[in-house]
Residue, then its C-alpha position, 0 to 999 in steps of 0.5 A: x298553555x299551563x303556567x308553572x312558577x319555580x321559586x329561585x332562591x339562589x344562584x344555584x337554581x337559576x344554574x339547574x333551570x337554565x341547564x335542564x331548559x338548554x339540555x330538553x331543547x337539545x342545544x349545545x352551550x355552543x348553540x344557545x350562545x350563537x342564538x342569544x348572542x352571548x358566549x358559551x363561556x357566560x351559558x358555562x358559567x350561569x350553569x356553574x352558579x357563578x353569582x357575578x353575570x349581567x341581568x340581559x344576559x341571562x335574559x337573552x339566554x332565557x328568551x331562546x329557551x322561552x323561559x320567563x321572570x315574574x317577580x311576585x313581592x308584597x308591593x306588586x300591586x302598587x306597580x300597575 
């Protein structure tokens, strides 16, 4: 499987990610909320930009729709 990194910059990314993912996989905000466990309100939100949400949230969200989150810095290597 090809791995494909997305640069994020800025909420509004994470906003087009999410969006794109959950339409492709043919999931209502109403479905992605009742699989991850978190309300369609949240999905609404995370996919309007809103800059204030919880980290596990959004992990839960993108656990259902298999996205990952790399982070890739100057001091990775020091880390391992």
């Amino acid at each position: 499987m090809a791995v494909h990194y997305i640069q994020i910059s800025n909420p509004n990314d994470f906003a087009k990610i999410i969006q794109f993912y959950r339409k492709k996989s043919g999931l209502s905000r109403e479905k992605l909320g009742m699989l991850s466990g978190v309300g369609r309100t949240a999905i609404f939100d995370i996919e309007h930009g809103k800059t204030t949400y919880q980290i596990d949230t959004l992990l839960k969200i993108m656990d259902v729709l298999n996205l990952k989150l790399y982070i890739d810095g100057l001091f990775n290597r020091e880390l391992k």
